[in-house]
C-alpha positions as CSV (number, residue, x, y, z in Angstrom):
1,X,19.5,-43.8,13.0
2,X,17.8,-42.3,16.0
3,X,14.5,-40.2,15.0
4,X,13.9,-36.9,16.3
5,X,10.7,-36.1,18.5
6,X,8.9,-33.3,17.0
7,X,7.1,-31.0,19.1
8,X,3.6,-30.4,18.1
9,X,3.0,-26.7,17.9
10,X,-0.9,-25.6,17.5
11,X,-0.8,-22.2,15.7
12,X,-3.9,-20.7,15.2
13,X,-4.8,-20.1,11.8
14,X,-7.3,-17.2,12.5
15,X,-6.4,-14.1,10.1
16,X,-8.1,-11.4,11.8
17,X,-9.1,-8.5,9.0
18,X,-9.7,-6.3,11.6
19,X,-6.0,-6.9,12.6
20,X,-4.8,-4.1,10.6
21,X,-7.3,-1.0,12.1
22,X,-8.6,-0.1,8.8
23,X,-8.3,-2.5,6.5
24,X,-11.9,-3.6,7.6
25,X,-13.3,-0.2,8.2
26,X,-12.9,0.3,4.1
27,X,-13.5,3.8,2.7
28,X,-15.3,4.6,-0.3
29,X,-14.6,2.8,-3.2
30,X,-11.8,4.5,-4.9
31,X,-13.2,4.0,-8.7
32,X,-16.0,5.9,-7.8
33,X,-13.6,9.4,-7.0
34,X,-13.6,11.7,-9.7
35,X,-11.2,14.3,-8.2
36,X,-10.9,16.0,-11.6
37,X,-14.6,17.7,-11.1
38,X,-15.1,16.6,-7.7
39,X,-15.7,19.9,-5.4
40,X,-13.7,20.3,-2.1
41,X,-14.5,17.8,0.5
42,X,-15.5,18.9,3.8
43,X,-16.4,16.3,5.9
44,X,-17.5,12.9,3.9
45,X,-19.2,10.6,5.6
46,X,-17.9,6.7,4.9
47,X,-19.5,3.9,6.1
48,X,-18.0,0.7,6.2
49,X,-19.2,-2.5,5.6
50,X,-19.7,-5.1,8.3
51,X,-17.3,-7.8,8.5
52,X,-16.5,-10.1,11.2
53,X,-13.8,-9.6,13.9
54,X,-12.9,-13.1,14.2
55,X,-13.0,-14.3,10.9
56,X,-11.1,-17.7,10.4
57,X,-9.4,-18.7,7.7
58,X,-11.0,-21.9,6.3
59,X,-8.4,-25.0,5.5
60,X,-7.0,-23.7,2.1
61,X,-6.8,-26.4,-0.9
62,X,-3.4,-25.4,-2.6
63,X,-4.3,-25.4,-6.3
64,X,-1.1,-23.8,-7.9
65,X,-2.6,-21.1,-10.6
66,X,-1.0,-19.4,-13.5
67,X,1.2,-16.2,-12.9
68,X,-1.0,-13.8,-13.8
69,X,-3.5,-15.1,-11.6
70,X,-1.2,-15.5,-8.7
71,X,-0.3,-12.0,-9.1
72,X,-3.7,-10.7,-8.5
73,X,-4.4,-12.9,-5.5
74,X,-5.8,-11.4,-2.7
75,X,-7.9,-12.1,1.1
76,X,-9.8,-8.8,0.5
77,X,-11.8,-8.6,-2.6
78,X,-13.1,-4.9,-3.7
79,X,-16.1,-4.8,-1.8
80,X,-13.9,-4.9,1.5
81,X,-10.8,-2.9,0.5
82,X,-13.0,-0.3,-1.3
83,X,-9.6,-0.5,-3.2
84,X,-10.8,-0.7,-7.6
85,X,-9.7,-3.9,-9.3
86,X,-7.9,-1.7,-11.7
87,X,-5.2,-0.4,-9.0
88,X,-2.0,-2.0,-10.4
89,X,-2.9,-2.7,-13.6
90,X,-0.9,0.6,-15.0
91,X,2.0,0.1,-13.2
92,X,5.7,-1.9,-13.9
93,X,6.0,-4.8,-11.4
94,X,9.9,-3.4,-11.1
95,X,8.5,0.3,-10.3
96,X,5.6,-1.4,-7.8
97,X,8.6,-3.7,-6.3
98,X,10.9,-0.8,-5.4
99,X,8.3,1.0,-3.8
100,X,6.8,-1.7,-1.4
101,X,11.2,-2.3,-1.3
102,X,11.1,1.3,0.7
103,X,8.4,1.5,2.7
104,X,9.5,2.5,6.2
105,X,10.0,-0.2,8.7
106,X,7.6,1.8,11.1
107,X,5.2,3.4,9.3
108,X,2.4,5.8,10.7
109,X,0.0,3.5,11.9
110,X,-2.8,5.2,9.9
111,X,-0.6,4.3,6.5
112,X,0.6,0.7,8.0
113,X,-3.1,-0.7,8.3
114,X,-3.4,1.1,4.7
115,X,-0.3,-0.9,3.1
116,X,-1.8,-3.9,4.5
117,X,-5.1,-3.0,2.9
118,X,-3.2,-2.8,-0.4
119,X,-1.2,-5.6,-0.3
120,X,-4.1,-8.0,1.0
121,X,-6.9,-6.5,-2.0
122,X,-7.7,-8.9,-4.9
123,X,-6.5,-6.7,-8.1
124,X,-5.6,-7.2,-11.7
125,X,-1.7,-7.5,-11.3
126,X,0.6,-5.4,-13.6
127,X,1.0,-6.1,-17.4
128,X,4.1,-7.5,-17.2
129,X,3.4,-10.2,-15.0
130,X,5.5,-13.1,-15.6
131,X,6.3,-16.6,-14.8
132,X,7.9,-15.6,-11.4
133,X,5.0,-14.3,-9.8
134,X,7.2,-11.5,-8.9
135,X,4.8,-8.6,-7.9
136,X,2.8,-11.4,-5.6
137,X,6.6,-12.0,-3.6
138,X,7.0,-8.5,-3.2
139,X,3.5,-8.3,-1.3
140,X,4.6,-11.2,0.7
141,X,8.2,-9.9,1.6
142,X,6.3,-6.7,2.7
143,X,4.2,-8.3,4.6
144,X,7.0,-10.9,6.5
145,X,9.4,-7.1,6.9
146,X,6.1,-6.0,8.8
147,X,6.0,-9.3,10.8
148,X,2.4,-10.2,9.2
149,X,3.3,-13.9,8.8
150,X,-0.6,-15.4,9.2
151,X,-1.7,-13.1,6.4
152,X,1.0,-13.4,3.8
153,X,1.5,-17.4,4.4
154,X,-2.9,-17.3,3.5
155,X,-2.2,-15.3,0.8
156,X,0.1,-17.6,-0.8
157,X,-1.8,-20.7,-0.1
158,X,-4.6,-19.0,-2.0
159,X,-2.7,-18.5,-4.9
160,X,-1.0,-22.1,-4.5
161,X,2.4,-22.3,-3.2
162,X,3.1,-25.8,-5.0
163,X,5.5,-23.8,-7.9
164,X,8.7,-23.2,-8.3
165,X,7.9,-19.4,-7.9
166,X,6.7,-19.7,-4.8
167,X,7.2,-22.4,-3.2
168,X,10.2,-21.0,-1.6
169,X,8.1,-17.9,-0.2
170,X,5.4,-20.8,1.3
171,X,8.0,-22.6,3.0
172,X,9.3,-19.7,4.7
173,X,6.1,-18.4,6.2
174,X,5.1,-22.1,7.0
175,X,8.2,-22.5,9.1
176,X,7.9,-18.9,10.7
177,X,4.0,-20.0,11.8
178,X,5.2,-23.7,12.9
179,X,2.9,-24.9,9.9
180,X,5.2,-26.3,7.4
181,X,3.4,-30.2,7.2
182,X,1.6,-29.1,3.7
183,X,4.7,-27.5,2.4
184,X,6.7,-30.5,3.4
185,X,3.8,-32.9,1.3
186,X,3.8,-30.9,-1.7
187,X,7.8,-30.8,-1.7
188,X,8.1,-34.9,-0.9
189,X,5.9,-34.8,-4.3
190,X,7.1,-32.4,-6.5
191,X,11.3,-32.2,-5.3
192,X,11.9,-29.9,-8.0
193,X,9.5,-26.9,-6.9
194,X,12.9,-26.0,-4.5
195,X,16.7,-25.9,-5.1
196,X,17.4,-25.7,-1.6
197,X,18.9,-29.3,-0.7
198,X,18.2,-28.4,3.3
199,X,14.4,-27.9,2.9
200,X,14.3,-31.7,1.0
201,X,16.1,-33.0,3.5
202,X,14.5,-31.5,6.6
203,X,10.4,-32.6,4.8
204,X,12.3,-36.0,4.0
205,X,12.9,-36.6,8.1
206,X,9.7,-34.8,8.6
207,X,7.9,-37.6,6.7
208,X,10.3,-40.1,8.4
209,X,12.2,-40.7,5.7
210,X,15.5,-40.6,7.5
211,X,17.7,-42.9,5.4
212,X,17.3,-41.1,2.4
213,X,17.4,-37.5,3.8
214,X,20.9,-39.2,5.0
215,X,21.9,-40.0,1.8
216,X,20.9,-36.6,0.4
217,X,22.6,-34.8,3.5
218,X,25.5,-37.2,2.6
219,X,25.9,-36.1,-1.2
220,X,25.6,-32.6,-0.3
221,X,28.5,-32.2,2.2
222,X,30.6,-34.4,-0.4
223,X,29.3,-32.1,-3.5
224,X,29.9,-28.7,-1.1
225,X,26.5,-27.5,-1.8
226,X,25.7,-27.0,1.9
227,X,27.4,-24.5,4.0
228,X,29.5,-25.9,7.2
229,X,26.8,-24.7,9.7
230,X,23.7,-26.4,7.6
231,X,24.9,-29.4,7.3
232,X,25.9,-29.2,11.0
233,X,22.2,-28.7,12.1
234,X,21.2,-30.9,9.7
235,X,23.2,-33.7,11.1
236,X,22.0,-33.2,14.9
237,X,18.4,-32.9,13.5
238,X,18.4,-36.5,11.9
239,X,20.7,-37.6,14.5
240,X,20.1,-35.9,17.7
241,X,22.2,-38.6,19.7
242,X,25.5,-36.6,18.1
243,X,24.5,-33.4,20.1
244,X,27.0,-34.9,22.7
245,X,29.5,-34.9,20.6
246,X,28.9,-32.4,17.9
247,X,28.4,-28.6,19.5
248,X,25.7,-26.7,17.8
249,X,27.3,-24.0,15.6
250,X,27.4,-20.6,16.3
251,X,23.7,-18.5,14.8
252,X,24.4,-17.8,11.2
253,X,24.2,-15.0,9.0
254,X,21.7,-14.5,8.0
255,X,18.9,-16.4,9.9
256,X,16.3,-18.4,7.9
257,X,13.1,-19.7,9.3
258,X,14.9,-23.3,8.3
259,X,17.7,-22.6,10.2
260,X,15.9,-21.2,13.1
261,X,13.2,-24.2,13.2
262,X,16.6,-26.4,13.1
263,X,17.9,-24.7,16.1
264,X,14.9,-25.5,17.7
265,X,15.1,-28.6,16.6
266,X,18.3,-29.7,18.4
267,X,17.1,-28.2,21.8
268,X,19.0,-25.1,21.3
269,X,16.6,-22.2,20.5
270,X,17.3,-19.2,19.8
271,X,15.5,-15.9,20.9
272,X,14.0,-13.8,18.4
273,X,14.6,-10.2,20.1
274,X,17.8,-9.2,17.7
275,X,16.1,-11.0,14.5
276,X,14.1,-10.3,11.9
277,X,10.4,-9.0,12.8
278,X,8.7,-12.1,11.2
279,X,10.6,-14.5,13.5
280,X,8.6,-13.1,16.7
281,X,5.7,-14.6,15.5
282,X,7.5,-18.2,16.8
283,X,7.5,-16.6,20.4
284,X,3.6,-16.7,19.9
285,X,2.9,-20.4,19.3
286,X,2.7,-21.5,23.0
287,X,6.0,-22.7,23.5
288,X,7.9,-19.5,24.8
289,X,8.0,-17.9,28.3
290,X,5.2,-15.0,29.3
291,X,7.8,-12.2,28.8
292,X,9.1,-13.1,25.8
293,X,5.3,-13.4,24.5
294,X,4.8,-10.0,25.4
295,X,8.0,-8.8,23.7
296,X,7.1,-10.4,20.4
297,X,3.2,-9.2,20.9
298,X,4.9,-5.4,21.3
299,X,7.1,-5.8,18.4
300,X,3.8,-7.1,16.1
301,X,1.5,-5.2,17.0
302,X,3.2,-2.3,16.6
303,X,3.3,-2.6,12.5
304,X,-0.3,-3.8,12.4
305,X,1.2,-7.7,12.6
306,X,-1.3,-8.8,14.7
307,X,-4.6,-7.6,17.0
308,X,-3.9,-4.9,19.5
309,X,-6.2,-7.3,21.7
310,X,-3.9,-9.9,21.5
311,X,-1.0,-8.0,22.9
312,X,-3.9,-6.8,25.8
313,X,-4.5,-10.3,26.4
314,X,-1.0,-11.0,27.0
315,X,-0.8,-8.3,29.2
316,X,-3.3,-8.9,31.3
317,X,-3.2,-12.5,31.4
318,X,-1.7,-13.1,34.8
319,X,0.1,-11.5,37.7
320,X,3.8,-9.5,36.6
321,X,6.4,-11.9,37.6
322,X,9.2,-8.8,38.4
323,X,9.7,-5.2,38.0
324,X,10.8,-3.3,35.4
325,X,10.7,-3.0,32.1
326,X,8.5,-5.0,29.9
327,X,6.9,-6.0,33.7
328,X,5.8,-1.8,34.4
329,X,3.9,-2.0,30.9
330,X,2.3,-5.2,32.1
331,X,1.3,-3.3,35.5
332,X,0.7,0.1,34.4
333,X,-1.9,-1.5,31.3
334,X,-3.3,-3.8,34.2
335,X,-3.9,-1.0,36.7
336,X,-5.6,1.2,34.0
337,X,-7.7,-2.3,33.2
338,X,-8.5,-3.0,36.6
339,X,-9.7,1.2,37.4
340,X,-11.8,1.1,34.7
341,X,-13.5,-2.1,35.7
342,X,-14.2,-0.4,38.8
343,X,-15.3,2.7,37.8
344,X,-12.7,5.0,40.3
345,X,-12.3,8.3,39.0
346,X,-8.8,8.3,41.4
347,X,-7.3,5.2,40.6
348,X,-8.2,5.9,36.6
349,X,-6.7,9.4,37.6
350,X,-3.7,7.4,39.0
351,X,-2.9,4.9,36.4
352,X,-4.1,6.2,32.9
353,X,-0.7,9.0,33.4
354,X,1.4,5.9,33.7
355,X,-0.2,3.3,31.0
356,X,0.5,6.4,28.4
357,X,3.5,7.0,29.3
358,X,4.5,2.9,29.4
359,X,3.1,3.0,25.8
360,X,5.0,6.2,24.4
361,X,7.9,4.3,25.8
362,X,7.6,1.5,22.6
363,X,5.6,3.5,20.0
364,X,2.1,1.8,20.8
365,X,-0.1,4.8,21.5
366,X,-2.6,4.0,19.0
367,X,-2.7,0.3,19.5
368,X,-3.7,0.6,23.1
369,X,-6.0,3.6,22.6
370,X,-8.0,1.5,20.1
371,X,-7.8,-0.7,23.4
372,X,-9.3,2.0,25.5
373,X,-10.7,4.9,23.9
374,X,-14.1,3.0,24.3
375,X,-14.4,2.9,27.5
376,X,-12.5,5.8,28.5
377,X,-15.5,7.8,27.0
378,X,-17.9,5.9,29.2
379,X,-15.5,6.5,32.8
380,X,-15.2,9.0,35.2
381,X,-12.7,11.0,34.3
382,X,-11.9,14.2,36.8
383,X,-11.2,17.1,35.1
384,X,-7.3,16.9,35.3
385,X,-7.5,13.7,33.3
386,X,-9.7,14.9,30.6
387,X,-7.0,15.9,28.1
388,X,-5.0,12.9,28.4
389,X,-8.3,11.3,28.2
390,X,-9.1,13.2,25.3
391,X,-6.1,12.7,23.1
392,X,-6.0,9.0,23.3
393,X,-9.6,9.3,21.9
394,X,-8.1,11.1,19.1
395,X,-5.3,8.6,18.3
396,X,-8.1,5.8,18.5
397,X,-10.6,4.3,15.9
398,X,-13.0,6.7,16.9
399,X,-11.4,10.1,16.9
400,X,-14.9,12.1,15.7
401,X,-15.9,11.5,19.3
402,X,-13.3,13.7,21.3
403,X,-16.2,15.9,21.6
404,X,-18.0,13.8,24.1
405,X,-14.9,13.8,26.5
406,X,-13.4,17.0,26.4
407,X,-15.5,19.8,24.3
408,X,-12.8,22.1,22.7
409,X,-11.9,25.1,24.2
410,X,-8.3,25.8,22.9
411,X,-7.6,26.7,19.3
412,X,-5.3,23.6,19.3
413,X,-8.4,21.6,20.9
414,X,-10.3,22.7,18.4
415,X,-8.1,21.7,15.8
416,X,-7.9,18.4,16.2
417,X,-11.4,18.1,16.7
418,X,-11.8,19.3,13.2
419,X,-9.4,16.9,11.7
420,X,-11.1,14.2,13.6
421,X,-14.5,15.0,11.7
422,X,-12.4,16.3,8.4
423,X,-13.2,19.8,8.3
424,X,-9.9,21.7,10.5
425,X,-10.7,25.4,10.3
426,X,-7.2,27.1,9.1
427,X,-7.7,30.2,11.9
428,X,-7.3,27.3,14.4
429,X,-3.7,26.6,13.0
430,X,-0.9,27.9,15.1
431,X,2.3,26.4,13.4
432,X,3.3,25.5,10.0
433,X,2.6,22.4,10.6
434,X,-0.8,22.6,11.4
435,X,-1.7,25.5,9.0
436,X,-0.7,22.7,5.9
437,X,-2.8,20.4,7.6
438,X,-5.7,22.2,7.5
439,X,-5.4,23.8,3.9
440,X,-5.0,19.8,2.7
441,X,-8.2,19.1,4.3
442,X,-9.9,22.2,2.5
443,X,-9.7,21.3,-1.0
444,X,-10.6,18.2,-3.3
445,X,-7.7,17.4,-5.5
446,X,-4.5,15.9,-5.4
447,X,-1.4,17.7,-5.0
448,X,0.8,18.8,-8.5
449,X,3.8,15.8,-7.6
450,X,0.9,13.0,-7.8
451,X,-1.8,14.3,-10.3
452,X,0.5,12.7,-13.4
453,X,0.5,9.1,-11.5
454,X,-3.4,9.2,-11.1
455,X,-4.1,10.6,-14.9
456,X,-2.2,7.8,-16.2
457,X,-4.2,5.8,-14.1
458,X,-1.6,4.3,-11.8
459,X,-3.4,4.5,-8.7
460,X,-1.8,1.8,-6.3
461,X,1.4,3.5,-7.6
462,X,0.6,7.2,-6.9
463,X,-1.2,5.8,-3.3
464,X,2.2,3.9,-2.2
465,X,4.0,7.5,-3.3
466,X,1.8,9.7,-1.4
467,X,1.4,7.3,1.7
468,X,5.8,6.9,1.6
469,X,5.6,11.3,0.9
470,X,3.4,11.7,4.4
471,X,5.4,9.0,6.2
472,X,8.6,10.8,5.6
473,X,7.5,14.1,5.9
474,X,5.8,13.5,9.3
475,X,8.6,12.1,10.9
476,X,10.5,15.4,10.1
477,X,7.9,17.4,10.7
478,X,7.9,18.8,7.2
479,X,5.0,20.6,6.6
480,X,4.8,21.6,2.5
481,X,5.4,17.6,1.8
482,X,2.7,16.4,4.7
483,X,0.1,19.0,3.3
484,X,0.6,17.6,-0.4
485,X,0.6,13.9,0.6
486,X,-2.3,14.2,2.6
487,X,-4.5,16.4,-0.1
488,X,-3.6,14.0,-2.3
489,X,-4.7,10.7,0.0
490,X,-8.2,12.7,0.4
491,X,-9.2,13.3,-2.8
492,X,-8.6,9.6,-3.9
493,X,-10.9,8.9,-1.0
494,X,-8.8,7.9,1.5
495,X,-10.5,10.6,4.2
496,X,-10.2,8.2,7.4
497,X,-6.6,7.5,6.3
498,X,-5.8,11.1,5.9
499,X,-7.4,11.8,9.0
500,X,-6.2,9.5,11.1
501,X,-2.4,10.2,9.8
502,X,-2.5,13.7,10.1
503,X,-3.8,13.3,14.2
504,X,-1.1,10.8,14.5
505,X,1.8,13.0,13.4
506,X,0.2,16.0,15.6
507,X,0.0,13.9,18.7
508,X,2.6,10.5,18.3
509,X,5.2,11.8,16.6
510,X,7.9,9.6,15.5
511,X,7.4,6.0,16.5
512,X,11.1,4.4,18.3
């Protein structure tokens, strides 16, 4: 039997905290709010701790623990998150699974970088933690919905992926980040940690044992337990001299990263546009064209998935190859880029119109203003430009500092202003939605709908409620349920959260 060459794909194995714009920048420890006596807040001042940009993730030893300790795995201990140990410790894992279940595909980016902070944080799990680690797949299923494959694969590795509970969860995101070898070992070791007969098979050929992933493959067809189409690709994989005579099948339903790596396999990959999120991430391991790198970069950074200066990087990393589409993003971000760098107030003038409108066009206005604001507030800018200018500052990491490009003349300037330092004066509000903005920010405790979640002391359960509450209500514009969510957000100390969510439903709107 013929052996299959195996391409060799390098993924990095880099887990950027600062991915997630906020996760690093933690807020004030959330066991240390006492909303019940706590006074209004005006404008808190949170400092975050320093922590590196480019942290790496060291090689992980997988040393399979106990459920409840799997449970409560995390990459960001308390001291990072800010989040209390005690945040899930009140809570059902059924009630916590249903709510990560319904978290919108495209959050508010202010609450997406906050979901990643809580499903990252080390935390007692739930009381009824069991032997199926079922609160820790719930974080990682969140996290592969959002396309966050690096971080969710090292959060199972921490916790061991060598179980039966998990191992299925490990072999996914391994496959999804072309990293599967470890998976593969622990599997050739332990066959039982997975029932599925194509994973044994496909680590069996991987370890070049091809006469007895045969005979499994063999016993399988005979015994039914594999569909037509898998044990079609699994044939061409451990036999790729049959692709002359057997056709690839048609793509299933539904794709799994085994399937999709088996595609690849047989030299007939698939493109990732009309799959899952997650599955972009393959676009990204050096072995698909510019565009489509750029296309899966949009998709992931848009939900926080990876570094909004990876997707700049992309963009800028050589000359467009055409027009249109994804290539008038790639020249519109380059021309802002290349303004900038030279410090002409007419070109910037030019090209900043056209980057923002190339970013509205895919929902990344606050991924590329983190990319910007910075040096927008050191440039040129004419006086036309100014509130453009101004408003990406506002949807960017460093909103407080609008100020410095465009002082605030308008009652709406002046507005945001205040939200951007947490203290929105309600004479400045000139709609609804503005006016339940600004009462939110004016007083220190939670709104009536959460304050029974937080007394019982279900606190990851009455953030994930609020954060869902905000989400919903600012992509309707609903100004009575945005007021409440956010109130309640500030007084359990999430102020740059709040903040940051309420200037993004004022100025982003829905995201497409």
């Amino acid at each position: 039997m013929s052996r299959l060459r195996h391409a060799s794909w390098h993924a990095g194995t880099a887990l950027m905290v600062l991915v997630w714009g906020g996760i690093a920048r933690a807020e004030a420890p959330l066991s240390a709010i006492d909303w019940l006596s706590a006074p209004p807040v005006s404008s808190p001042s949170i400092e975050a701790p320093p922590v590196s940009a480019g942290a790496e993730v060291p090689e992980v030893a997988v040393t399979p623990l106990d459920a409840p300790r799997a449970d409560a795995v995390g990459l960001l201990p308390a001291a990072t998150s800010g989040l209390p140990v005690t945040l899930w410790e009140r809570s059902t894992t059924a009630t916590l699974a249903g709510l990560l279940d319904r978290l919108a595909e495209r959050p508010l980016p202010a609450l997406q970088a906050l979901y990643h902070r809580l499903l990252l944080a080390e935390a007692n799990p739930p009381p009824d933690t069991g032997p199926r680690a079922r609160f820790l797949n719930a974080r990682l299923a969140t996290l592969r919905r959002y396309g966050a494959v690096e971080p969710a694969l090292a959060l199972v590795e921490r916790a061991g992926g060598a179980t039966p509970a998990l191992f299925d969860a490990w072999f996914d995101l391994a496959l999804l980040a072309g990293q599967e070898a470890p998976a593969c070992a622990a599997l050739a070791r332990t066959p039982h940690l997975s029932r599925d007969t194509g994973a044994r098979i496909y680590c069996l050929a991987r370890a070049g044992e091809w006469e007895t992933a045969a005979l499994i493959l063999r016993a399988a067809e005979a015994a039914g337990t594999l569909t037509e189409t898998d044990a079609t690709l699994l044939t061409l994989f451990l036999d790729p001299e049959l692709i002359d005579e057997i056709p690839p099948p048609a793509p299933p339903e539904p794709m799994t990263p085994l399937r999709f790596r088996l595609f690849e396999a047989i030299g007939a990959p698939l493109g990732t546009r009309d799959l899952p999120r997650a599955f972009a991430m393959a676009d990204l391991r050096g072995t698909a064209g510019w565009k489509a790198e750029i296309e899966a970069a949009e998709r992931l950074a848009g939900t926080g998935a990876i570094a909004g200066e990876r997707l700049f990087g992309l963009y800028t990393a050589r000359r467009r190859a055409a027009s249109g589409g994804v290539w008038e993003r790639v020249a519109a971000v380059q021309a802002l880029d290349a303004a900038l760098e030279a410090g002409d107030a007419g070109a910037i003038a030019r090209a900043l119109p056209a980057m923002w409108a190339a970013a509205r066009e895919v929902g990344l206005q606050t991924v590329l203003a983190d990319i910007f604001a910075e040096r927008l507030l050191d440039a040129p800018l004419d006086t036309a430009t100014r509130p453009l200018g101004a408003e990406i500052v506002l949807l960017s990491a460093q909103p407080a500092r609008v100020s410095e490009i465009l002082p605030p003349a308008t009652a709406r300037e002046r507005l945001l202003a205040g939200i951007a330092r947490g203290a929105p004066q309600p004479a400045d509000a000139r709609t609804p939605l503005e006016s339940a903005i600004a009462r939110a920010f004016a007083t220190g405790e939670p709104a009536p709908e959460h304050r029974a979640l937080i007394e019982a002391g279900r606190l990851g359960e009455a953030i994930l409620v609020a954060a869902a509450q905000l989400d919903a209500a600012a992509q309707r514009a609903a100004p009575a349920a945005t007021g409440a969510a956010l109130a309640t957000l500030r007084a359990l100390g999430l102020e740059e959260t709040a903040r940051r969510a309420a200037l993004q439903a004022l100025l982003a709107g829905a995201q497409p």
